[in-house]
N, C-alpha and C positions, 0 to 999 in steps of 0.2 A: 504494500500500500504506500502508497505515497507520500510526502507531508503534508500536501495541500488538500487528502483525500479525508474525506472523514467518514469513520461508521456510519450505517443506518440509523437513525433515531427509532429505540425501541419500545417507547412508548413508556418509560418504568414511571412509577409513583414515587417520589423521595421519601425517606422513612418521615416518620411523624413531628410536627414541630410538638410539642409538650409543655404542662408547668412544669415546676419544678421540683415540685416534691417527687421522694420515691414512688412514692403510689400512682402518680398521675403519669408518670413516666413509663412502669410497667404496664399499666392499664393501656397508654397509648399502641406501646409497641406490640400487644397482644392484641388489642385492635385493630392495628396496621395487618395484623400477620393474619387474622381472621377475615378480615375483608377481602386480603389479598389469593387466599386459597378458596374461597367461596367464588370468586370473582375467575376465577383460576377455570371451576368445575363448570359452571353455568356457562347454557349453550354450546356444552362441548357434545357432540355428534352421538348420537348410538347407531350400534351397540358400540364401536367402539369405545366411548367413555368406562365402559365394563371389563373391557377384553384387556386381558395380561400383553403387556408390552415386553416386557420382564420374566427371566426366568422366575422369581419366586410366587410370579401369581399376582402383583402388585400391579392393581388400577386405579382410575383414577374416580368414579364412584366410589369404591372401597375406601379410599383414603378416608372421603370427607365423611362418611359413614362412621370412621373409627373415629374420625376427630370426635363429633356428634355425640359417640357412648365417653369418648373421656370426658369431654364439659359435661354431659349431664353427670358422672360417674364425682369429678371433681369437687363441680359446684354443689349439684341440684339431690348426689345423695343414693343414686341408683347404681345398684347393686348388679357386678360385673362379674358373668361363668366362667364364662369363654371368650379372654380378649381375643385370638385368631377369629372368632366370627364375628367379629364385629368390623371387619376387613372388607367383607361380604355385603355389598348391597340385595336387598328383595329384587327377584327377578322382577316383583309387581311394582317394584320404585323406580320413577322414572327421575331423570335429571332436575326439573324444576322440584319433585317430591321431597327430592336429598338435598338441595341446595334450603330449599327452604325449611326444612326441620332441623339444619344446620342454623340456619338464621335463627329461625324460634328459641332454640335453644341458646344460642350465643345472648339474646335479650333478654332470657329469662335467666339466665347467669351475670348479666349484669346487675340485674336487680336485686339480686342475691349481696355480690360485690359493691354497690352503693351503700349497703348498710356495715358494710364491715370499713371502721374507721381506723381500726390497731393492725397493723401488718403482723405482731407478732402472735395476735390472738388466732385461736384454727378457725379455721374454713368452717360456716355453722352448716350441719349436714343434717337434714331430718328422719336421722335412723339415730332412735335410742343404742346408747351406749357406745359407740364407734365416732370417735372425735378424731376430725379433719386434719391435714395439715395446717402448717399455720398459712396466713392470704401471703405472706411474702414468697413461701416456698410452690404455693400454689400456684402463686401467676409466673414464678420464676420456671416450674415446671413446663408451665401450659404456654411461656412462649417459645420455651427446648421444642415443645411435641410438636404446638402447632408450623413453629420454623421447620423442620426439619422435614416435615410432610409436605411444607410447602416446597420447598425445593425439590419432591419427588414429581410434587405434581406438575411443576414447570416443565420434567422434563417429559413426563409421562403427554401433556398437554402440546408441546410441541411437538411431538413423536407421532401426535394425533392429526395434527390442522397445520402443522408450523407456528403457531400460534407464540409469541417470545414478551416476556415485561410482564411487570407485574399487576 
């Protein structure tokens, strides 16, 4: 490439501007990473959106379905058998169905997250006796899982359509 040549413009979203506190920082960038994997899934084609790209079986409906059982599993309290199947979207769910029980649930995990002022206090879970991590570990978690998945899905997602940016 040349000097005067410049890459394609790929359309990415610059990570999040933030306040300043810890909390509003983490909250943002687990925002960022949520919006950006939803955003990721939607309107991507079937079946391929379903179909393993990847030796291990890894698509990209599956992803946002597993994100789906960790926030609810996180925040909201619901109790998890079998994380390998929650990889697995319903053949009966189609792309808008996963995307948006992914949304649902992201806002009903916020609501959760609004009430929790103390980073160090757990995560309020509404299953007697079983107390949470604490909200720092939680969102520090959940932006390890959700990042990481995001990045599968980038690839899984351009693998798809060409599809590239966040």
């Amino acid at each position: 490439m040349s000097s005067t040549t410049r890459p394609p413009h790929r359309g990415d979203t610059p990570p999040p501007r933030t306040g300043s506190s810890e909390a509003e920082v983490l909250r943002g960038f687990l925002d960022y990473l949520r919006t950006s994997i939803a955003a990721k899934v939607d309107g991507a084609p079937e079946p391929q959106v379903r179909t393993a790209a990847v030796p291990s079986g890894t698509n990209l409906l599956g992803l946002l379905s597993h994100l789906t059982a960790v926030e609810r599993w996180m925040f909201l309290g619901d109790d998890v058998t079998d994380w390998p199947a929650t990889f697995r979207a319903a053949p009966a769910d189609g792309v808008a169905d996963i995307v948006a029980r992914y949304r649902e649930t992201v806002e009903r995990a916020a609501v959760v997250l609004d009430v929790c002022t103390d980073l160090d206090a757990p995560v309020p879970r509404p299953r007697p006796g079983r107390t949470g991590p604490s909200v720092r570990w939680a969102l520090a978690h959940m932006i390890e899982e959700t990042g990481r998945h995001a990045g599968h899905a980038d690839i899984l997602r351009e693998l798809i359509d060409g599809s590239t940016g966040r």
